[in-house]
Backbone bond lengths (Angstrom), bond angles and torsions (degrees), N, CA, C in turn:
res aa  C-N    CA-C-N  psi(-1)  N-CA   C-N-CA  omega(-1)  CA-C   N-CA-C  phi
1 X - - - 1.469 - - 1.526 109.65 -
2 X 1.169 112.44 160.10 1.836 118.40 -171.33 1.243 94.89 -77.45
3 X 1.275 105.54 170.14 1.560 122.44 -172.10 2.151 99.99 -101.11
4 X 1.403 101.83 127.09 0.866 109.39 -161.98 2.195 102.33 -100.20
5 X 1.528 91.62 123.74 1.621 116.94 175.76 1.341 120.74 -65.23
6 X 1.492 126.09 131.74 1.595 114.71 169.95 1.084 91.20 -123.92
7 X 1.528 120.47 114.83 1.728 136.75 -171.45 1.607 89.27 -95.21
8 X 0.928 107.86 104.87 2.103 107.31 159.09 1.642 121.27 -90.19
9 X 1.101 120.08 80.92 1.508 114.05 -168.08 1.017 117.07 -147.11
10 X 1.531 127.11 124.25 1.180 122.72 -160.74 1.780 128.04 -94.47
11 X 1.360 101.97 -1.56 1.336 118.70 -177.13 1.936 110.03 -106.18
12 X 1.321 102.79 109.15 1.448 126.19 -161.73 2.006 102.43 -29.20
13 X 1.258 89.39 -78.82 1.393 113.65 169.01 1.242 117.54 -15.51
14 X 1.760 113.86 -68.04 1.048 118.22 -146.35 1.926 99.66 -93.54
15 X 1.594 125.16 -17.94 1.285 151.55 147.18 1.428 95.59 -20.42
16 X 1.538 107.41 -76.96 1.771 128.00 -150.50 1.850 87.21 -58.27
17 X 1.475 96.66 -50.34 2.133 99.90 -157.14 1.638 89.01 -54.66
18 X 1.305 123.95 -43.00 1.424 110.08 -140.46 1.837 88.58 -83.51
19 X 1.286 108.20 -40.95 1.744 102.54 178.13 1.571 117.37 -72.08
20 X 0.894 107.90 -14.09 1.188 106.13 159.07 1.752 145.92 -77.61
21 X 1.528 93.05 -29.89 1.392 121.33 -178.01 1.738 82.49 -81.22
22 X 1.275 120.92 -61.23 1.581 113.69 -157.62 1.969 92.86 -70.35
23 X 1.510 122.85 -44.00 1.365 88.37 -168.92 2.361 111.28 -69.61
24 X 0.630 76.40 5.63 1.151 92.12 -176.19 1.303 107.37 -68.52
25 X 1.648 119.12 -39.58 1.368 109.47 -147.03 1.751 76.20 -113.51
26 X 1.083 138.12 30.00 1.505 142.20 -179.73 1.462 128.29 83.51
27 X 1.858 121.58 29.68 1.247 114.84 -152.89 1.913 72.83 -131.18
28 X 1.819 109.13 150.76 1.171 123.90 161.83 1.510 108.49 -69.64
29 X 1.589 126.82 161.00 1.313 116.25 174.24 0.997 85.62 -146.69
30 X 2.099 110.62 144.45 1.761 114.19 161.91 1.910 70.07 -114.58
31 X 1.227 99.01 -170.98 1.128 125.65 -160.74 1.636 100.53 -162.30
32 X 1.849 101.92 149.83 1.831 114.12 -164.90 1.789 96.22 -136.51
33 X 1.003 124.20 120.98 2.009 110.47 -179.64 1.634 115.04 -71.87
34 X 2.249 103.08 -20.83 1.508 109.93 -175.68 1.241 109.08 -135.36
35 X 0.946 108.27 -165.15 1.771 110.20 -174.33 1.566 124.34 -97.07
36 X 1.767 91.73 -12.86 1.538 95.53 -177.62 1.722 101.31 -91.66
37 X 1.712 104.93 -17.77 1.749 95.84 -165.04 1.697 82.75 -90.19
38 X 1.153 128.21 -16.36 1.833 128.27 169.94 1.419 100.10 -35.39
39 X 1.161 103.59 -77.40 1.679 126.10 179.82 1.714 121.27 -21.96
40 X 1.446 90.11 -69.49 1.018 125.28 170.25 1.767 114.20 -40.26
41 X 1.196 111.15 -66.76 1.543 127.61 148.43 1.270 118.46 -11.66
42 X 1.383 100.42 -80.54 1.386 119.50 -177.42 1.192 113.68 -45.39
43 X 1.371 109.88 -54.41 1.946 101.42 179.91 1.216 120.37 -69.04
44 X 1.463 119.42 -24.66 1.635 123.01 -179.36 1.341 107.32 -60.66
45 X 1.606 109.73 -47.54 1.766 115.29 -136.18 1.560 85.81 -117.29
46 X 1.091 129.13 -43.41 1.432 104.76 -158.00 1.034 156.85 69.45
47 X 1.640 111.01 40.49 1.239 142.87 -147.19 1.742 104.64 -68.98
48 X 1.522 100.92 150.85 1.860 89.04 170.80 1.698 104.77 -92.28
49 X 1.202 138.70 19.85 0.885 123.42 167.21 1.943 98.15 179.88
50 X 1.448 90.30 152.48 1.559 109.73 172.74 1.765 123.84 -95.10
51 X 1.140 136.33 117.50 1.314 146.01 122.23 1.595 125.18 -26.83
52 X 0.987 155.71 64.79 1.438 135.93 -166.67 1.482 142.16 -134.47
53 X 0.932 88.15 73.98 1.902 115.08 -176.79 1.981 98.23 -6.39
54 X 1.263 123.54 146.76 1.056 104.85 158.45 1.388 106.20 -112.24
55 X 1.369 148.36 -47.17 1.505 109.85 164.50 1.681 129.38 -25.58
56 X 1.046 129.42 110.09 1.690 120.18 178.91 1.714 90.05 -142.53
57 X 1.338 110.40 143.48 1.067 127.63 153.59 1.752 102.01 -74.10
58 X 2.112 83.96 153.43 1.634 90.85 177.00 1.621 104.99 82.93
59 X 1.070 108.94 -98.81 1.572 113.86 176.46 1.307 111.77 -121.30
60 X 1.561 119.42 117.52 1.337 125.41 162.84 1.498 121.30 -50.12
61 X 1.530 95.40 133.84 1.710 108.36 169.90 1.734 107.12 -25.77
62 X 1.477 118.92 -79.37 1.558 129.91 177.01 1.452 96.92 -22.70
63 X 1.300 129.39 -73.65 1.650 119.81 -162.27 1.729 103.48 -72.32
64 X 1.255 119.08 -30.81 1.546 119.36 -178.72 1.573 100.30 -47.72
65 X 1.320 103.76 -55.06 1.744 111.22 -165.67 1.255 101.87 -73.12
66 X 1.565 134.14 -31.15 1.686 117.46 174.66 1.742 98.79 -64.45
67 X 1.449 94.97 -42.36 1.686 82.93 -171.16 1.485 124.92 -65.92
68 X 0.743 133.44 -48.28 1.721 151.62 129.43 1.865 90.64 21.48
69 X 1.677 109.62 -79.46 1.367 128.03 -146.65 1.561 91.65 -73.69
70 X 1.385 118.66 -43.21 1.607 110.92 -174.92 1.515 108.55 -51.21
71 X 1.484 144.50 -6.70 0.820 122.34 167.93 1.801 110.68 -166.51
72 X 0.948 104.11 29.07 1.805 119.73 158.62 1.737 131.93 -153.89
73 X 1.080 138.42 159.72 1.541 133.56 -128.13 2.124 79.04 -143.94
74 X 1.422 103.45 1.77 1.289 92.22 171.52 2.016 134.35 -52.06
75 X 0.895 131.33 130.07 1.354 108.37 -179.97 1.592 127.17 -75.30
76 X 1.063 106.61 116.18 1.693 87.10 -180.00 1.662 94.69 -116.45
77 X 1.812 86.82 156.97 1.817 97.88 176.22 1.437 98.47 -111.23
78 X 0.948 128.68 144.02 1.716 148.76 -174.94 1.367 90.57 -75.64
79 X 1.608 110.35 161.80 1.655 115.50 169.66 1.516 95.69 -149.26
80 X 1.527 144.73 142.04 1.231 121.96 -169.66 2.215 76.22 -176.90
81 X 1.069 85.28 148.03 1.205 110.51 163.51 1.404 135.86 -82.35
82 X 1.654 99.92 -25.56 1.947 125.61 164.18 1.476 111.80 -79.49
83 X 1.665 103.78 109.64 0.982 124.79 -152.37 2.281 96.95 -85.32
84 X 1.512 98.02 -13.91 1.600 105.94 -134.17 2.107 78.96 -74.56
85 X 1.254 101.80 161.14 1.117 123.78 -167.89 1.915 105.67 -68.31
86 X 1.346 96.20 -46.48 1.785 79.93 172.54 1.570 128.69 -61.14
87 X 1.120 91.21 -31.54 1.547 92.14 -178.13 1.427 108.26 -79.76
88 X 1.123 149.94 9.39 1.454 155.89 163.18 1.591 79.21 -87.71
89 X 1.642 131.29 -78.14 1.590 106.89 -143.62 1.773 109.13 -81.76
90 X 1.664 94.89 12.51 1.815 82.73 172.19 1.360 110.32 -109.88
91 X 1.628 104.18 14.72 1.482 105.13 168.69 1.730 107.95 -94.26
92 X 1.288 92.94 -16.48 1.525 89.94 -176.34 1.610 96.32 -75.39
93 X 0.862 91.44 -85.44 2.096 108.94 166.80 1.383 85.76 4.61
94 X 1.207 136.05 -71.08 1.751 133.46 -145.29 1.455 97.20 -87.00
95 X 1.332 124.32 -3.39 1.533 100.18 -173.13 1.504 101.67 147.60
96 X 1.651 125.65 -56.46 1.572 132.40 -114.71 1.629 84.61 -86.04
97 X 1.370 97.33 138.74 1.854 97.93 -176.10 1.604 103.36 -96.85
98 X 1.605 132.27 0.84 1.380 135.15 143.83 1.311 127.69 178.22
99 X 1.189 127.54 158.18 1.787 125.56 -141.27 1.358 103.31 -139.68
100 X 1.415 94.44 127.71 1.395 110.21 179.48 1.399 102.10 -104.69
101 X 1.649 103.46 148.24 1.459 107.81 171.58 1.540 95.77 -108.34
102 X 1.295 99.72 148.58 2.446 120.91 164.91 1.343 86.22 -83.66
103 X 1.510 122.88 158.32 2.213 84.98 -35.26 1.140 129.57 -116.63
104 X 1.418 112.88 161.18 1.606 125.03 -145.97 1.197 105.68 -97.70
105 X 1.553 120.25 177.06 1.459 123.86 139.27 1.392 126.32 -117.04
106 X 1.214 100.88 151.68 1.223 99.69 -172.15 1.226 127.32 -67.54
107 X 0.892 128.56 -17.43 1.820 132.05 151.68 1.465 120.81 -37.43
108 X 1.587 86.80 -66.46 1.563 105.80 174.76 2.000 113.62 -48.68
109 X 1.351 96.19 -64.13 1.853 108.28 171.97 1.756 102.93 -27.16
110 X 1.548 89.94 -64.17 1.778 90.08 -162.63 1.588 119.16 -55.83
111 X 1.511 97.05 -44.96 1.487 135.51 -174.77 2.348 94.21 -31.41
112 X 1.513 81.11 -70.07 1.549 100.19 -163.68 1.525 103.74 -59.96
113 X 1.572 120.62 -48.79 1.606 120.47 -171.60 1.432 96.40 -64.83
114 X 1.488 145.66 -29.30 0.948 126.00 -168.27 2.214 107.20 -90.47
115 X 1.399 110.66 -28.52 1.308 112.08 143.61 1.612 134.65 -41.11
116 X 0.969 112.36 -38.22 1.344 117.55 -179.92 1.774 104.43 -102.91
117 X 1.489 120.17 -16.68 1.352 110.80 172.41 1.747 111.84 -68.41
118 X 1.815 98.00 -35.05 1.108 107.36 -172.45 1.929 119.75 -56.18
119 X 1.837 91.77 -48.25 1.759 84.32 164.75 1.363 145.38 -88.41
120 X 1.120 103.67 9.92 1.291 119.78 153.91 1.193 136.41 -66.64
121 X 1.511 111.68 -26.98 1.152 122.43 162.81 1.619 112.35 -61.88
122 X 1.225 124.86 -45.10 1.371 112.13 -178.69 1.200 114.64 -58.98
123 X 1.332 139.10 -3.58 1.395 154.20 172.38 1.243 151.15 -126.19
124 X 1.676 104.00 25.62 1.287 115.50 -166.99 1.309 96.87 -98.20
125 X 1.629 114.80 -157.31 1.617 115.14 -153.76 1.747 89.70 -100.15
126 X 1.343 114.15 -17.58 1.553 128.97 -152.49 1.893 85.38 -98.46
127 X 1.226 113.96 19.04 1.690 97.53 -165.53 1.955 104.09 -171.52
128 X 1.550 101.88 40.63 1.429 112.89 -179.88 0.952 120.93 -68.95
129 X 1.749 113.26 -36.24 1.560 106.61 -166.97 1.374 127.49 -90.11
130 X 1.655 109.93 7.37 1.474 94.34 167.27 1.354 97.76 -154.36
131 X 1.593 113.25 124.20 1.483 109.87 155.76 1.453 120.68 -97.96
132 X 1.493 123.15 123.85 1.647 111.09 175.78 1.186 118.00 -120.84
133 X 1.460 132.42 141.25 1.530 125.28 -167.16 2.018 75.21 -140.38
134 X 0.984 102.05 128.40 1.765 114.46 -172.23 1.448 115.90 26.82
135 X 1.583 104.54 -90.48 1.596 94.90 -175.47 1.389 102.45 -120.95
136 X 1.213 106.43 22.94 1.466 104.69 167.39 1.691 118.83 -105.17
137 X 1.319 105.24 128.09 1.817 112.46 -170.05 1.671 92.91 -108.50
138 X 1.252 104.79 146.51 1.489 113.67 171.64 1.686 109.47 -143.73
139 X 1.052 107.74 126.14 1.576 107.97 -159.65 1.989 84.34 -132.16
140 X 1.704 86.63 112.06 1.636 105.92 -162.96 1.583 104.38 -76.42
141 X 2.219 101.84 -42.75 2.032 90.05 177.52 1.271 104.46 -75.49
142 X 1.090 126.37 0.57 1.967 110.90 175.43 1.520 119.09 -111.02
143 X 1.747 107.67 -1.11 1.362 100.98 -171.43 1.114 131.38 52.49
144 X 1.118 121.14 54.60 1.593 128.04 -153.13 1.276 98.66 -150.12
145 X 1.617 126.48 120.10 0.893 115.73 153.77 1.832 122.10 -135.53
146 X 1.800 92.47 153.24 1.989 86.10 -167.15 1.370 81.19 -113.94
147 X 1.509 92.34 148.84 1.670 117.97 149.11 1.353 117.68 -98.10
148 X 1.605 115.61 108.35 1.637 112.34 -165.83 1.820 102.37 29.52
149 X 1.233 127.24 -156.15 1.208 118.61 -136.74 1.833 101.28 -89.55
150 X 1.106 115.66 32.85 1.400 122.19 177.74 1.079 103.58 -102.05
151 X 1.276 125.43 165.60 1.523 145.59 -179.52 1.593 102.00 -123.69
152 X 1.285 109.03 105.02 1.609 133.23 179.51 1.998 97.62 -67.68
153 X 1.354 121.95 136.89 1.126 125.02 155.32 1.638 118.85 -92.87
154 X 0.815 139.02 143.46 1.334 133.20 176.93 1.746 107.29 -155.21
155 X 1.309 95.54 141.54 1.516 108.16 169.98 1.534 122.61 -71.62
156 X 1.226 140.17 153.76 1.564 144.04 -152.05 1.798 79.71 -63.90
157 X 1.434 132.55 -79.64 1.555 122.36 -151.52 1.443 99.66 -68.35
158 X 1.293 145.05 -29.66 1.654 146.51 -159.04 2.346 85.93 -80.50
159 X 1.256 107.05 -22.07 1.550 94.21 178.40 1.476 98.72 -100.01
160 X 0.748 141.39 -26.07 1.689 140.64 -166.33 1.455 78.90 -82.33
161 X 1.788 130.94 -88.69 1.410 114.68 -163.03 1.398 104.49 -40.22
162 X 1.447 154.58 -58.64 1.254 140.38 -173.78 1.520 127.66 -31.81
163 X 1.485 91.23 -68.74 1.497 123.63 174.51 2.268 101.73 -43.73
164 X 1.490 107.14 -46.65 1.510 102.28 -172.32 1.549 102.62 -66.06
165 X 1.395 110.11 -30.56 1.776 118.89 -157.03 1.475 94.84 -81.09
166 X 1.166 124.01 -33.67 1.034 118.54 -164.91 1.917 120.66 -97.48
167 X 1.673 102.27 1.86 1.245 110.82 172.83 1.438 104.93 -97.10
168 X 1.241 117.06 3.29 1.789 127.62 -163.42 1.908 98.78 -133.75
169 X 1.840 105.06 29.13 1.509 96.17 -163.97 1.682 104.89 -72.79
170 X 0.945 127.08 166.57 1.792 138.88 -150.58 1.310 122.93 43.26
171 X 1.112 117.23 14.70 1.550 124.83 171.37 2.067 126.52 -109.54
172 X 1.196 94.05 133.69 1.406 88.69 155.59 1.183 143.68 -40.36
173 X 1.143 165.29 59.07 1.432 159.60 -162.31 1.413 131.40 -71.33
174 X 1.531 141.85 86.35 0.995 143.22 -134.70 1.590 115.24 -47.66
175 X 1.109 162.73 142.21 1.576 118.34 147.88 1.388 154.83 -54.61
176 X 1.524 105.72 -12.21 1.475 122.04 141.54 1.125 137.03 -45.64
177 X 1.384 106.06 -35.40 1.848 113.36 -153.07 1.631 83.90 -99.94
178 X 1.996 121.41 -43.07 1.377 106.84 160.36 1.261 125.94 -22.44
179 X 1.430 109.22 -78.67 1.478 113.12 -164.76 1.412 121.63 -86.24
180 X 1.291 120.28 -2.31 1.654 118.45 153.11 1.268 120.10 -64.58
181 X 1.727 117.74 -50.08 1.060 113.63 142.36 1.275 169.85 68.25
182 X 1.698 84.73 -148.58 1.569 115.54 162.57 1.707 112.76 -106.11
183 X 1.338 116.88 -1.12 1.440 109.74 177.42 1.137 109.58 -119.18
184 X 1.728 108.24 -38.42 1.849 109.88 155.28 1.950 70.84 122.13
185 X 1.921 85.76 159.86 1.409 93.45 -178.14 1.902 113.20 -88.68
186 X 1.028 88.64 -23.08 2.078 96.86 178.68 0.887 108.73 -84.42
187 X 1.655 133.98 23.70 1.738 132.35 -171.78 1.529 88.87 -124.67
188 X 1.084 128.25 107.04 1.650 137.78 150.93 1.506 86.29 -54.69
189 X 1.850 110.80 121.83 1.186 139.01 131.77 1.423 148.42 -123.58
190 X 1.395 127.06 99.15 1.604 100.88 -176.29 1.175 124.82 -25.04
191 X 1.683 111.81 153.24 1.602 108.02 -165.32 1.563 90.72 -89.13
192 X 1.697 128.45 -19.92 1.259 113.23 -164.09 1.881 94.74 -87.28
193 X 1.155 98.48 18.00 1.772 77.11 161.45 1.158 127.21 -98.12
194 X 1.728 116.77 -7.71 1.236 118.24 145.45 1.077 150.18 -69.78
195 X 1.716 107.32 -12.17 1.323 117.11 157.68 1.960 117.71 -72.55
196 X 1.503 108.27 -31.09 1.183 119.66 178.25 1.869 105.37 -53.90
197 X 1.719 109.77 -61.68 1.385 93.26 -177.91 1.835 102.13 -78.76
198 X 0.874 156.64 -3.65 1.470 125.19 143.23 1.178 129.85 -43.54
199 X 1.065 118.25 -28.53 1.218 121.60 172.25 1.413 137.54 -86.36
200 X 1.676 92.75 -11.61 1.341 108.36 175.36 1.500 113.26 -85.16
201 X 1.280 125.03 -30.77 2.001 147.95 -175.13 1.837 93.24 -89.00
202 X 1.247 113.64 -19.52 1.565 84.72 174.84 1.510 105.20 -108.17
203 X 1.339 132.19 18.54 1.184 143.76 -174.59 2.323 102.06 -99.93
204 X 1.168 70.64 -32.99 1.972 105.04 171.01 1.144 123.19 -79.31
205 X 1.606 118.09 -35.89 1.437 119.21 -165.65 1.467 97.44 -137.57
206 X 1.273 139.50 -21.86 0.995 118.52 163.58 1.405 145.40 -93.27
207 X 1.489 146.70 141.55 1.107 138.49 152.34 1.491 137.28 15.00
208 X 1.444 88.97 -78.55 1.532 123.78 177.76 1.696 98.57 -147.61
209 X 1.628 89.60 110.78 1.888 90.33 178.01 1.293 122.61 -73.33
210 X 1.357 96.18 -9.06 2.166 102.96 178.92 1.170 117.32 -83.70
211 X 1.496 110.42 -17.54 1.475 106.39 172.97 1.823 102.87 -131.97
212 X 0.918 106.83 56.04 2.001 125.30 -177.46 1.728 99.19 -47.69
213 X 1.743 93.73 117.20 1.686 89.85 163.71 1.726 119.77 -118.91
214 X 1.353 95.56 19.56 1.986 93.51 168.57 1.426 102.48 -107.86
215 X 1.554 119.11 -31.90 1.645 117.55 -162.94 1.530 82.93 -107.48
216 X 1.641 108.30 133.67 1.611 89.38 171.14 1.410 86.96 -158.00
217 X 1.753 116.64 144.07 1.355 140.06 -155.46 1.541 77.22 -94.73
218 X 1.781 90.92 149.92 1.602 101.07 179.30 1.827 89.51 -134.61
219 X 1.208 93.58 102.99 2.119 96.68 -168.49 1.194 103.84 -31.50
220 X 0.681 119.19 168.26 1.914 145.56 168.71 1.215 87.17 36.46
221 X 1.318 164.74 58.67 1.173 156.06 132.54 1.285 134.87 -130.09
222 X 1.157 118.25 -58.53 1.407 130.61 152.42 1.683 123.38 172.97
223 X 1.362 123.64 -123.30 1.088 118.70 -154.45 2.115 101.21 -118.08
224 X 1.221 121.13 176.86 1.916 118.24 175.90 1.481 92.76 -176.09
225 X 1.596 88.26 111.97 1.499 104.33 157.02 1.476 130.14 -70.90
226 X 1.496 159.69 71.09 0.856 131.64 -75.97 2.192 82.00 -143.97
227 X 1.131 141.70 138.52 1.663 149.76 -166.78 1.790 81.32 -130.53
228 X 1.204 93.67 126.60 1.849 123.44 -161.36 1.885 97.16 -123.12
C-alpha cells in the first residue's frame, strides 16, 4: 500500500498543490488546516510521514514539531515560506528531518518526501536489526557494531551517538538536536563533550582520524555521517 501523507497547512490553495503534487507522485494524503487538528491527525491516522507548514494557526509548526518528537520517530519535512537560515536550523533543532522553502515544485516536493521516506526506513521500529551505511553494520537490539569484518567496541553513549548519526546518515545534525537527543534535554552537559566522543568513534571508525571521511564536522553547524 502507498505511503500515507499528513499535509498540515493552513492556506487552502497551497494544501490542494502540495496533495496533489504528492498524490500524484503515488502517496495517499489526509490533510490538517492547524496544528492542533495536525496533532490530532497524527494520533488517529498514523501517517508515514509529515508535510508541515510552519506558520499554523492555534499551534505553530516550531511547537507542532517539538511536539511531534516527544513522542513519535515519524519524519516530518517542514514547508515555510521563511527562507532566512535560522529558521531552517531551528527546524532541525525541533525535530524536522528536511525543509522546504514556498515556493516549490512539485517534482522537487515529491522528489525530497520520498528521500527522506527512504531513510527512515533504515530506522523504523519494523527495521531494528540492522543499520548499514557501506561497511559499517550496526545492529541496534544487540548493540553491536562491526566495521567490515571487525567487531567495533564502543561505550553505552559513543553507540547511542553512532546509532542517532547514523539514522540521520547524509545529513547535517545540529549540535543541539545531538545532545538533546542522545544526552536528553534535563541532563546539563558540556557541549565540548560531544566533540570529545567524536573524536573518540573516529579514532574507531576511521582510517586516519585527522583527516575523517565518514564522520565529518560541518562548521558552525554540526556533525554528517556521510555512505560513500
Amino acid at each position: 500500500m502507498a505511503e500515507l501523507i499528513l499535509v498540515v497547512e493552513d492556506e487552502q490553495p497551497v494544501q490542494e498543490a502540495i496533495g496533489a503534487a504528492l498524490e500524484a507522485a503515488g502517496f495517499r494524503v489526509i490533510t490538517a488546516a492547524d496544528g492542533e487538528e495536525g496533532l490530532e491527525r497524527l494520533r488517529s491516522e498514523s501517517p508515514d510521514l509529515v508535510v508541515l507548514d510552519l506558520m499554523l494557526p492555534k499551534i505553530g509548526g516550531m511547537d507542532v514539531c517539538t511536539a511531534i518528537r516527544e513522542y513519535s520517530e515519524v519524519p516530518v519535512v517542514m514547508l515555510t515560506g521563511l527562507a532566512a537560515e535560522d529558521d531552517r536550523v531551528e527546524g532541525l533543532i525541533r525535530g524536522a528531518d528536511d525543509y522546504i522553502t514556498k515556493p516549490f515544485r512539485a517534482r522537487e516536493l515529491a522528489a525530497r518526501v520520498r528521500a527522506v521516506l527512504r531513510r527512515s526506513r533504515h530506522w523504523s521500529s519494523d527495521d531494528r536489526k540492522l543499520l548499514e551505511i557501506d561497511d559499517l553494520r550496526i545492529l541496534p537490539d544487540a548493540r553491536e557494531v562491526r566495521l567490515g569484518d571487525e567487531e567495533i567496541s564502543l561505550t553505552p553513549k559513543e553507540f547511542d551517538l553512532l546509532e542517532y548519526l547514523a539514522r540521520n546518515v547524509g545529513n547535517v545534525v545540529p549540535r543541539e538536536r545531538i545532545l538533546d537527543r542522545v544526552w536528553g534535554e534535563d541532563e546539563y552537559i558540556d557541549p565540548r563533550t560531544l566533540d570529545v566522543h567524536i573524536r573518540w568513534l573516529r579514532e574507531k571508525l576511521e582510517k586516519d582520524p585527522s583527516n575523517p571521511e565518514r564522520l565529518l564536522t560541518v562548521r558552525g553547524e554540526g556533525y554528517r555521517l556521510v555512505e560513500h
